[in-house]
C-alpha positions in Angstrom: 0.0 0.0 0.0 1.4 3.7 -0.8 0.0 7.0 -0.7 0.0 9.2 -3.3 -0.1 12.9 -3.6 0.2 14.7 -7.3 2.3 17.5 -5.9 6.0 17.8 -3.6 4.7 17.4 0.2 7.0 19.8 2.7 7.0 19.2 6.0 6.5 22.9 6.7 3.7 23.3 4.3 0.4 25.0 4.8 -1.5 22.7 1.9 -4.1 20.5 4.0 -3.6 17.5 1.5 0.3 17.5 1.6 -0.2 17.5 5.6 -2.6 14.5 5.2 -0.6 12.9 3.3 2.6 12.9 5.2 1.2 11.8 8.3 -0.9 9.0 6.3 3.0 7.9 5.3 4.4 8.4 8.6 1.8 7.2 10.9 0.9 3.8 9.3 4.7 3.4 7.5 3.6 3.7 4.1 5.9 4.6 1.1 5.0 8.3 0.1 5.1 8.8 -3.6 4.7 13.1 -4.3 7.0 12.8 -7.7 7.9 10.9 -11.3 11.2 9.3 -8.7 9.3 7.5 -6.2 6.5 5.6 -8.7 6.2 2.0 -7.7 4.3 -0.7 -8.4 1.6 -1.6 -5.7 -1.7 -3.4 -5.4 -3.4 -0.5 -3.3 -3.2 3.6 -3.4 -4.0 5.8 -0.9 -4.9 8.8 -3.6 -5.3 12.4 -1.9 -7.4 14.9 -3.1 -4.1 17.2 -4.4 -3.6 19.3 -7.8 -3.0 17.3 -10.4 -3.7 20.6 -12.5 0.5 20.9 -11.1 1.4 17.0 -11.2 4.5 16.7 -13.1 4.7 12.7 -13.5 1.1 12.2 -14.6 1.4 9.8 -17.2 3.2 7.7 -14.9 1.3 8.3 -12.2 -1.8 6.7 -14.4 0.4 3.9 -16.0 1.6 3.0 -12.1 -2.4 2.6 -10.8 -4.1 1.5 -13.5 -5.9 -1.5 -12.6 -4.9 -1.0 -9.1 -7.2 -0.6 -5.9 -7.5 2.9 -5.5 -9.0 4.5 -2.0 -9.7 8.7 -2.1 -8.9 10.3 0.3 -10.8 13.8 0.4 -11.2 16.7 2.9 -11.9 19.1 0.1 -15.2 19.2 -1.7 -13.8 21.4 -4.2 -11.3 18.9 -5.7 -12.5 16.0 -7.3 -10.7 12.6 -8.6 -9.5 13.0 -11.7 -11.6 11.4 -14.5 -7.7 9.0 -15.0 -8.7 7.7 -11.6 -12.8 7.4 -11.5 -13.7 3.6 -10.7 -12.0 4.1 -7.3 -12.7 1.8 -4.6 -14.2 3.5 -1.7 -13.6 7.3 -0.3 -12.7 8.3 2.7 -13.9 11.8 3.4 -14.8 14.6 5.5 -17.5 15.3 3.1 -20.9 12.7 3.8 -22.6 13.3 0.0 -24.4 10.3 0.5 -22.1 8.0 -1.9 -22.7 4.5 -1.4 -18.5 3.3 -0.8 -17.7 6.5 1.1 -16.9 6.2 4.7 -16.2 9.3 7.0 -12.5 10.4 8.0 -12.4 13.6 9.7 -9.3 14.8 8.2 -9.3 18.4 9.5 -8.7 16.8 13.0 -4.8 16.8 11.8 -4.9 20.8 12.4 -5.3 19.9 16.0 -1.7 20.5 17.9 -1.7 22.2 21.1 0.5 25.4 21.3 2.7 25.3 24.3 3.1 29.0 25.6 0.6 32.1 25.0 1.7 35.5 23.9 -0.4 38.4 24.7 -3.3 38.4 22.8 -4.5 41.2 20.7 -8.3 42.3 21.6 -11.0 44.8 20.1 -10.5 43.8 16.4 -11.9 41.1 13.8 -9.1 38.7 12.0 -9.9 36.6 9.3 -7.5 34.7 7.8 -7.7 32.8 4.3 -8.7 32.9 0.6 -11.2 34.7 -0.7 -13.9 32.5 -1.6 -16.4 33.9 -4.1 -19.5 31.8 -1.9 -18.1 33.9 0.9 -19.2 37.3 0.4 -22.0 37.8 1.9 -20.3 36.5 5.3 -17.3 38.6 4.7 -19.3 41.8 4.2 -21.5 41.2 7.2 -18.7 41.0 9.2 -15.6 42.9 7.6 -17.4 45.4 6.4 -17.6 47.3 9.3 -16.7 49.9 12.0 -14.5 48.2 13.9 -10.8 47.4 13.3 -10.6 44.8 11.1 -7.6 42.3 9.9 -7.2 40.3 7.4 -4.2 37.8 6.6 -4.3 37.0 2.7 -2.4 36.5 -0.8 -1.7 39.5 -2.5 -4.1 38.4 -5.0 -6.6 38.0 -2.6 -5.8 41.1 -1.0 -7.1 43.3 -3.6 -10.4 41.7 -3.4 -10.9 41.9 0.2 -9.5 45.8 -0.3 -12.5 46.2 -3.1 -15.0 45.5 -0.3 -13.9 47.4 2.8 -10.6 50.2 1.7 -10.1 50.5 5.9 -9.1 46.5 6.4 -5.2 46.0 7.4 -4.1 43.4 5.1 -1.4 41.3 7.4 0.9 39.0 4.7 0.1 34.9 4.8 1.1 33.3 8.2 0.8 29.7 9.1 -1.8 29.9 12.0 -0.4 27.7 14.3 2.1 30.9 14.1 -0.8 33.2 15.0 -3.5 31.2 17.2 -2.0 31.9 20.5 -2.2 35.2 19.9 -6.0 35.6 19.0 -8.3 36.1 21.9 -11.5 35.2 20.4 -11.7 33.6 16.5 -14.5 33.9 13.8 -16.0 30.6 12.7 -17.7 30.6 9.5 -18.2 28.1 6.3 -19.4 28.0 2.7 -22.5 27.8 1.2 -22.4 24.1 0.4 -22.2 23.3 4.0 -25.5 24.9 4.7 -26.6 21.9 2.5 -24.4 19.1 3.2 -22.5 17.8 6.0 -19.2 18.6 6.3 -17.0 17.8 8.9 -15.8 21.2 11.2 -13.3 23.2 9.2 -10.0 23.7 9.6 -9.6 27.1 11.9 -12.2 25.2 14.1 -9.2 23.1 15.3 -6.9 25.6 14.6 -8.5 27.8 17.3 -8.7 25.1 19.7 -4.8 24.5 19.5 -4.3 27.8 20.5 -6.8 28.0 23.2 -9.1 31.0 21.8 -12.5 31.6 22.3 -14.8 31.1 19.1 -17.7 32.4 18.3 -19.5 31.2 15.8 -21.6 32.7 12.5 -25.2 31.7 12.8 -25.5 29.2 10.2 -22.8 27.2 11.1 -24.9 26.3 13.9 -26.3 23.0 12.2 -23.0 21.4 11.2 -21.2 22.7 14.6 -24.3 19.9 16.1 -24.2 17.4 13.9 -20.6 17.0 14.7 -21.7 17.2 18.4 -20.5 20.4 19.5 -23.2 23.0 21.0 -22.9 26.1 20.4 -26.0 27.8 20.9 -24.6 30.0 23.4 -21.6 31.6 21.3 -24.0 32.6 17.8 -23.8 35.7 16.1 -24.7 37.6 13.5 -22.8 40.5 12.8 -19.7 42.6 13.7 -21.2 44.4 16.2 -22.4 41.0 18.0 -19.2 39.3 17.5 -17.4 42.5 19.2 -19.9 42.4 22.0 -19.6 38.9 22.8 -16.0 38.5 22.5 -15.3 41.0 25.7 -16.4 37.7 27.6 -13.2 35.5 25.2 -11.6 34.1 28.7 -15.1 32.8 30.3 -16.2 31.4 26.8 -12.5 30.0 26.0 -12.6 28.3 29.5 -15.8 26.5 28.5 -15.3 25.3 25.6 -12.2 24.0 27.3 -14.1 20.2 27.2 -14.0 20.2 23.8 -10.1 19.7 23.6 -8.7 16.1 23.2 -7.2 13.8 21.0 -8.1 14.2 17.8 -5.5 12.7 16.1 -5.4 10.0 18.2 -9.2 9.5 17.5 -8.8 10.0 13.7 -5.4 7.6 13.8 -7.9 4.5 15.0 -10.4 5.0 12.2 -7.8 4.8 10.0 -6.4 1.9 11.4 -9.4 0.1 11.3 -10.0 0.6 7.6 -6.8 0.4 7.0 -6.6 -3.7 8.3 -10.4 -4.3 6.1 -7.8 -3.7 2.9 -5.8 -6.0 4.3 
């Protein structure tokens, strides 16, 4: 069995598939094949959602797992198998879409690692961090299109979109938020559209914020998902920038609360794995 990703995986990078992958390679002692170099023959593949838009070895990529057993691995709705690969075996995803040989992984549970040591954290402003995602507009306007001072940490690219909307935002460059999360006294959940529809599992920051002990609060509609995945949250909802400044004044009683929902994730995720892992066996 190997896992595959189409693109270079970096241990210091900030792509959630190359993450996935590595600790799919480490954890379980997997080859790791990311390049044209490391193609072997196998009879399984571990295939995660990555670009292959940037793939450089694709032709042997296909020629190496055709015919093969091939398992999806997917935390990102957005990227689908390519059509080289359709037939797969089964998915494992953080995305339930009803598909009969899908079976739920909670990948975002990676971004859980507990930051030893807080800074000082900043107070009486609004952070997002992130793309900009077209699907996400009318969240960002209701909340960084405002009064209050508001940050946002972004591509340059993305920059100039976010700029379009509200001139008075302080555009901070990219940072890897573990880098960041101790700092932030109280953080912004929100999701996209298609979540309003489907289940998907908690995003990223949602663990992201957790690792660095900060309070979130939580944009309205997220409310459904957030219980699904058994977190209530009914007490930290709001619905606008004025709400979410209001509320946060409280970040050290409502950080100290959610305090129970801190444990091991990875651990948890590492024997769902392991289980599915020994049926391919």
């Amino acid at each position: 069995m190997k896992v595959v990703h189409f693109t270079p995986c970096s241990p210091n990078t900030t792509l959630a598939s190359s993450g996935i992958a590595l600790w799919l390679a480490k954890e379980f002692k997997l080859g790791l094949i990311d390049s044209a170099e490391k193609c072997v023959k196998d009879d399984t593949y571990l295939v995660v959602n990555s670009p292959w838009a940037f793939c450089d070895f694709r032709d042997k990529a296909q020629a190496m797992i055709k015919g093969k057993r091939v398992i999806w691995v997917q935390n990102d709705f957005a990227i689908d198998i390519p059509t080289a690969f359709r037939g797969y075996d089964k998915i494992w995803t953080t995305c339930l879409l009803g598909r009969s040989n899908e079976t739920y992984m909670n990948w975002n549970q990676l971004t859980y690692i507990p930051i030893a040591g807080k800074s000082e954290r900043a107070t009486e402003r609004i952070l997002y961090y992130g793309a900009f995602r077209a699907d996400r507009r009318d969240v960002f306007e209701k909340y960084l299109k405002s009064k209050h001072a508001t940050y946002v940490s972004c591509s340059r690219k993305a920059s100039a979109k976010f700029l379009e909307m509200n001139p008075k935002i302080t555009i901070l460059s990219p940072f890897n938020p573990r880098e960041l999360m101790a700092s932030v006294h109280c953080g912004l959940y929100i999701q996209d559209k298609t979540s309003d529809k489907e289940y998907h599992s908690p995003a990223n920051r949602f663990y992201e914020y957790m690792s660095g002990e900060s309070a979130i609060l939580f944009d309205r509609p997220t409310q459904k998902t957030m219980e699904k995945a058994g977190y209530d949250v009914s007490e930290y909802l709001v619905n606008s920038a004025d709400e979410f400044m209001e509320k946060s004044k409280e970040w050290k009683k409502i950080a100290e609360a959610q305090s129970i929902w801190r444990k091991d994730y990875r651990g948890e995720l590492r024997k769902i794995v392991s289980a599915e892992i020994e049926k391919l066996a």
